[in-house]
N, C-alpha and C positions, 0 to 999 in steps of 0.2 A: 470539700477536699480537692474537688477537682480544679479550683481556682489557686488552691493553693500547690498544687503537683505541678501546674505549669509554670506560674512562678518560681518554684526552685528548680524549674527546667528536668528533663531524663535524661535516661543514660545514652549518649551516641554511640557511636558504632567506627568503625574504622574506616565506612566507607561515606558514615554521615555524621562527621564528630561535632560536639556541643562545647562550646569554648565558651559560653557566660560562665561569669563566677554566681553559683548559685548563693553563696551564706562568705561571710565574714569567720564564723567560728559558730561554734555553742558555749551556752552558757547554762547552768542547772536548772530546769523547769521546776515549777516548786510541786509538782508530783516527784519530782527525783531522778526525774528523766529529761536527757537533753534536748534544749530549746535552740533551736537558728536564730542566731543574729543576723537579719537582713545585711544584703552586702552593701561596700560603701556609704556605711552608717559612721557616725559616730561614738557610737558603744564600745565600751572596756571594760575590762574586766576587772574585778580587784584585784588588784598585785597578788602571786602567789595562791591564788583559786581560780577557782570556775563560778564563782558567783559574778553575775552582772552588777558593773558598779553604778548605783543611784545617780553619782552626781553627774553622771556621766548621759543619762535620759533613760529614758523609761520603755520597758520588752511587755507587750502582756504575757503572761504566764512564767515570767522568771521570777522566780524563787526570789524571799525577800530573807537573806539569814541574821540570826543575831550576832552579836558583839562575838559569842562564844563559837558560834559557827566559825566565823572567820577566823576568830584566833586558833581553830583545831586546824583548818585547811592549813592556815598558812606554816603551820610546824610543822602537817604533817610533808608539804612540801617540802621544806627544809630540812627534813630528817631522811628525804630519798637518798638512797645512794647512787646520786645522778650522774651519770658519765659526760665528760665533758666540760666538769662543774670549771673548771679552772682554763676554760678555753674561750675562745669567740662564741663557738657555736650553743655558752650556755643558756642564752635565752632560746635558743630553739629547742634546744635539748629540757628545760623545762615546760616550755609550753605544748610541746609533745605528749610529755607525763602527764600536764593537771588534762589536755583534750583527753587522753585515755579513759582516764578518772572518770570526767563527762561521759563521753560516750559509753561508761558499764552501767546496767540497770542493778538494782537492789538486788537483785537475785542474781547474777553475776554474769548475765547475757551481755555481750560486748557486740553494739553494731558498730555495719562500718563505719558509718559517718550518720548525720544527722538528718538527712535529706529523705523525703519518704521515698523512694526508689533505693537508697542503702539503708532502708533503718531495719535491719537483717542483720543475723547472725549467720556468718560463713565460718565454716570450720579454718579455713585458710587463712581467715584474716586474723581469728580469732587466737592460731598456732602464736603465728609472728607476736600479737599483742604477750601472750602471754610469756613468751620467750623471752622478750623485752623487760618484764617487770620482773623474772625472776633474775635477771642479769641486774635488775636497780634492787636488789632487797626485799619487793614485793609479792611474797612467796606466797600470803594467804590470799592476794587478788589474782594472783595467777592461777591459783587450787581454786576459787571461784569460777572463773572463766572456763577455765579444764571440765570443773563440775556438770556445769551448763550443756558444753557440749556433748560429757557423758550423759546427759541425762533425756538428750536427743536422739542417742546412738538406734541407727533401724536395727529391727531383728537379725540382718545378717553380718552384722558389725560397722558396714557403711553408713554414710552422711549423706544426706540431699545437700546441693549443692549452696542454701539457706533455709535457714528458719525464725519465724516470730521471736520478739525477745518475752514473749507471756508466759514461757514456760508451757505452753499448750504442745507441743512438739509439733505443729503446725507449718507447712510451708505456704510461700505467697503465690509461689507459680509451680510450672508441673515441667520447669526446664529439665530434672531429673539427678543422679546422681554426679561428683563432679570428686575422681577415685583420689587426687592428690589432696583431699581433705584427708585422708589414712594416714596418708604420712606425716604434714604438718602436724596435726594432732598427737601424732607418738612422738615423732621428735619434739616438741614442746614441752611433752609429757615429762621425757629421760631429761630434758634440758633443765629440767623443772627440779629432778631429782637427783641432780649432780648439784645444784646450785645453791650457797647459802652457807649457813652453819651449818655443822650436822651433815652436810652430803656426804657422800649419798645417802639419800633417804628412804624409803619403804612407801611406797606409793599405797595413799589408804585404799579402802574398801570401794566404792564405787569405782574410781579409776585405776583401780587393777583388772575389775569388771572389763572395764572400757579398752584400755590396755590389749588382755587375751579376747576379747570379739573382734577389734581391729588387726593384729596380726592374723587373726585367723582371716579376716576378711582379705587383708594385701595378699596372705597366699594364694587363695580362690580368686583373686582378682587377675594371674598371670594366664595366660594364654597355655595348656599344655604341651605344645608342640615348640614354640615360638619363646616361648617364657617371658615375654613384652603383656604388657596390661593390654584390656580389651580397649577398643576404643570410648573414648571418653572426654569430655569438658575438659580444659583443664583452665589456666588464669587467664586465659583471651576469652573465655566463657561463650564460644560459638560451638556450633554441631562440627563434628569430623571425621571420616570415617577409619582411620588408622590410630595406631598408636601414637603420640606426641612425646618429645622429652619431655615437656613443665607435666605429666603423668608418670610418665616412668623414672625419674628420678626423685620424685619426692616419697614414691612406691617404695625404692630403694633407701632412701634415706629413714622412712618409717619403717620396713619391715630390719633393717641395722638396730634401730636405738629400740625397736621391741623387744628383738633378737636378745640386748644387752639387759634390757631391766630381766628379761623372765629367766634368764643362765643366773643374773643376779640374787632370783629368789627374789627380786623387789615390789614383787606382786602379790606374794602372802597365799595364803588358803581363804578358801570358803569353809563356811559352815560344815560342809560334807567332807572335810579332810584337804590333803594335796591336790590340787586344781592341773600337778600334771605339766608342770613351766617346762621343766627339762625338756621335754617331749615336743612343746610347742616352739620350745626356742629350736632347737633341733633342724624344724621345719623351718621355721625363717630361716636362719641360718644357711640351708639351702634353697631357698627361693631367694634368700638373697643374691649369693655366690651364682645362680642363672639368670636372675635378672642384669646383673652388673654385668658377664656378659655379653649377654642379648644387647644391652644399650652399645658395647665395645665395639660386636661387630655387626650392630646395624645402622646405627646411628655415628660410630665414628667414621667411619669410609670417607664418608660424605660430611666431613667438618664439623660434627655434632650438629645439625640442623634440627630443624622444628620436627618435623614429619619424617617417621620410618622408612619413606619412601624415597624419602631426600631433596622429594620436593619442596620451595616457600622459601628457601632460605634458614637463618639462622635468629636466634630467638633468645630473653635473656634466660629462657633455662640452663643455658650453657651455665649460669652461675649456682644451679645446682649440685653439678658436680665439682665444685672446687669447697675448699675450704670456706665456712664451718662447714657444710655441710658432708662432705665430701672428702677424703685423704687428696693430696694433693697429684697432679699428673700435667707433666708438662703438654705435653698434647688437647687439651682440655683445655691449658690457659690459655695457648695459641686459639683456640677458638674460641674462648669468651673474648677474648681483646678482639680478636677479626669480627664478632658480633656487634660487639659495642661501638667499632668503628664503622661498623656496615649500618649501624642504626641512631647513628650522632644527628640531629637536626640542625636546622641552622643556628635556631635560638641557642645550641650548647650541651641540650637536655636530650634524652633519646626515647623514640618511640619501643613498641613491646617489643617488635621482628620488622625483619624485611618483607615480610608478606604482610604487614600492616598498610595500609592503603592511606594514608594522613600521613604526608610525609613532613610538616609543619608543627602538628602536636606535641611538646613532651606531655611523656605520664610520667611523675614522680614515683609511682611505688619502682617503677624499673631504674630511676635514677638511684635510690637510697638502694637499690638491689646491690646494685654494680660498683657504691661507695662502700659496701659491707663486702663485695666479692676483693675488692681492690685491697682495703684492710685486711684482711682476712690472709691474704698471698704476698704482703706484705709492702706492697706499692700504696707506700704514705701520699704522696703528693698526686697520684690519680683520687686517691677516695679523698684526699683537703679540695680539689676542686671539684668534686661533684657535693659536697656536703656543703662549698660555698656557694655553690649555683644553686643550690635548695635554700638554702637560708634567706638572700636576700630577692628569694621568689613569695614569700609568706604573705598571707594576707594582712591586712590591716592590723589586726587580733591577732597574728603572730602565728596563726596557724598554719599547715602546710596543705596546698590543695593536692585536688589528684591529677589536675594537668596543669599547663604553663603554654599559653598560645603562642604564636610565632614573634608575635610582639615583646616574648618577655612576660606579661601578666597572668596573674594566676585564675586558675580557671575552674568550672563543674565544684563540686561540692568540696567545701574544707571546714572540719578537718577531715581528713582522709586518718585512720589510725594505721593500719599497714604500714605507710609511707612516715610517721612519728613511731611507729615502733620498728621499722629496718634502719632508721637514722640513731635511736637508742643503740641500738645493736652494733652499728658501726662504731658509733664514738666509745665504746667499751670496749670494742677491740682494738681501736686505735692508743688506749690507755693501759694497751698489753694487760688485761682483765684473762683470765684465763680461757683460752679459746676451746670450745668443746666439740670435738671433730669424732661422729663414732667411727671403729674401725669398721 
């Protein structure tokens, strides 16, 4: 393993970043779990699946499917309600879908990517994937993934900040808890359950479980005096000692859409009677209305910056509190656009923040951030050209990495699902798809 952990290279860091392109894409391992396609190969894939194509040369351990496999893949491709389908970006916008597919195990665990350093289950990445598929029609792989991470949930309603996809509820390291898994995860949830036919829907039995342990958990997670989350990880995944906006806004954003299913009643009873929603929404409700704002007046002063303190600069969290996520407020777009210009690279594509140390690097999941922030506020032609510099950055396989070196080339592990499921997400709202913004 350890010959092979170097060959697809680790995770760098901001101050020591890793620009090989670790894989090409994945293709279906014929246990059912995804396989790396070595990079700068020749390999492809069958049109419209994730099977490796034969004539194309030979993977050990890819899946060899029949006639009927492929004919089911390829309908079921065909039958997505793909966003995008009628644009340029529909080959991206497909090959996004079928990597997702890939990268979910039979039991409904979604890692990030294929590479052994992402082959983890984050709550965070797993929110976005699933938000993704219930925005394309895919409501029962989305209740899958939802499932999985319900079924991880710690005793006190929080997430570690990954887990094994064995279903063992196992983590790989002891980096600790990372609180904006709360939030992704309810807002995925309610997005889950607004979306489709039939919405809004009645969230079943496990993830209404999940549901009322995580609001419960983002209340206890706010600071009493402060009402700001304790310090915590959040998507730059380093130690820090204050609060962060990419924490307290996705805080805010989960304890809203929980706020919303349980006033809804869309989390049902247990066995032992009424489980008490009014009561519990109640409490969001107002852990909400103190958190939002604590973010107002600690974090706007000072331009919506990273840190409570106001130290580092500015960070794409700012695109947390805009639409979807977020009701809109001009103030706020003046500091994502000063974000985003404060973090443009040369190549085009933009690092995480100002206090990221690689001033060279894109990282795609903040590029598709800031093409879905753009959609989202209604600036078509900022999110067509961030959605076009992602496009013709894709690997070979058509996948999307998760960085872009200063040269232009795509880089570290692909696919990246985050970064194909916030690009789904944009191209849906760019198709005036119904945008879901809780109050």
């Amino acid at each position: 393993m350890r010959a092979v952990t170097e060959e697809l290279g680790t995770r760098g860091t901001a101050w020591n970043p890793e620009t090989r392109l670790y894989s090409d894409g994945v293709v279906v391992g014929d246990d059912g779990a995804p396989l790396i396609v070595p990079p700068h190969s020749d390999l492809r894939r069958l049109p419209g699946t994730g099977y490796l194509d034969p004539s194309s040369g030979t993977l050990p351990g890819a899946a060899v499917p029949t006639a009927d496999d492929v004919d089911r893949a390829v309908a079921r491709s065909a039958e997505a309600d793909l966003p995008g389908r009628d644009t340029p970006y529909v080959h991206m916008a497909r090959a996004a879908l079928i990597d997702i597919e890939v990268l979910t195990f039979d039991n409904g665990a979604f890692v990030a990517a294929g590479s052994p350093y992402w082959r983890y289950v984050w709550p965070r990445d797993t929110g976005f994937v699933a938000a993704a598929l219930a925005m394309c029609g895919r409501h029962g792989e989305a209740r899958r993934q939802l499932e999985y991470v319900a079924s991880v949930q710690e005793d006190d309603g929080g997430w570690e900040a990954r887990y094994l996809p064995d279903g063992s509820g196992d983590v790989p390291d002891g980096r600790g808890r990372q609180l904006d898994g709360i939030g992704w995860t309810l807002w995925a949830t309610w997005v889950w359950s607004r979306t489709g036919s039939g919405a809004p829907r009645r969230v079943p039995g496990g993830l209404a479980r999940m549901v009322r342990a995580a609001v419960g958990a983002g209340v206890d997670a706010l600071h009493p005096e402060t009402s700001l989350p304790r310090a915590s990880q959040d998507f730059w995944e380093m130690d820090i000692e204050e609060a962060t906006l990419g924490s307290a806004a996705p805080l805010l954003l989960g304890l809203r859409c929980g706020r919303d299913m349980l006033a809804a009643g869309a989390t049902g009873t247990t066995d032992d009677g009424p489980v008490g929603d009014a009561r519990l929404a109640e409490r969001a409700d107002d852990a909400a209305r103190r958190l939002a704002e604590a973010i107002r007046t600690t974090f706007g002063p000072h331009g919506y910056t990273r840190r409570s303190s106001g130290d580092g600069g500015r960070d794409a969290s700012t695109a947390f509190l805009l639409p979807p996520f977020a009701p809109h407020a001009d103030d706020v777009e003046s500091a994502w656009r000063a974000a985003l210009a404060a973090t443009t690279v040369a190549n085009g594509g933009v690092r995480p923040g100002e206090e990221w140390t690689d001033l060279s690097t894109a990282w795609t999941p903040q590029v598709s951030l800031h093409a879905l922030t753009a959609a989202s506020v209604g600036d078509a032609a900022l999110a067509h050209r961030l959605l076009s510099w992602l496009d013709v950055r894709r690997t070979r396989l058509g996948s999307l990495p998760e960085k872009v070196t200063a040269a232009g080339l795509p880089a570290a592990v692909a696919p990246l699902g985050l970064t194909g499921a916030t690009v789904l997400l944009a191209l849906a709202t760019l198709e005036g798809r119904p945008s879901l913004v809780p109050r």
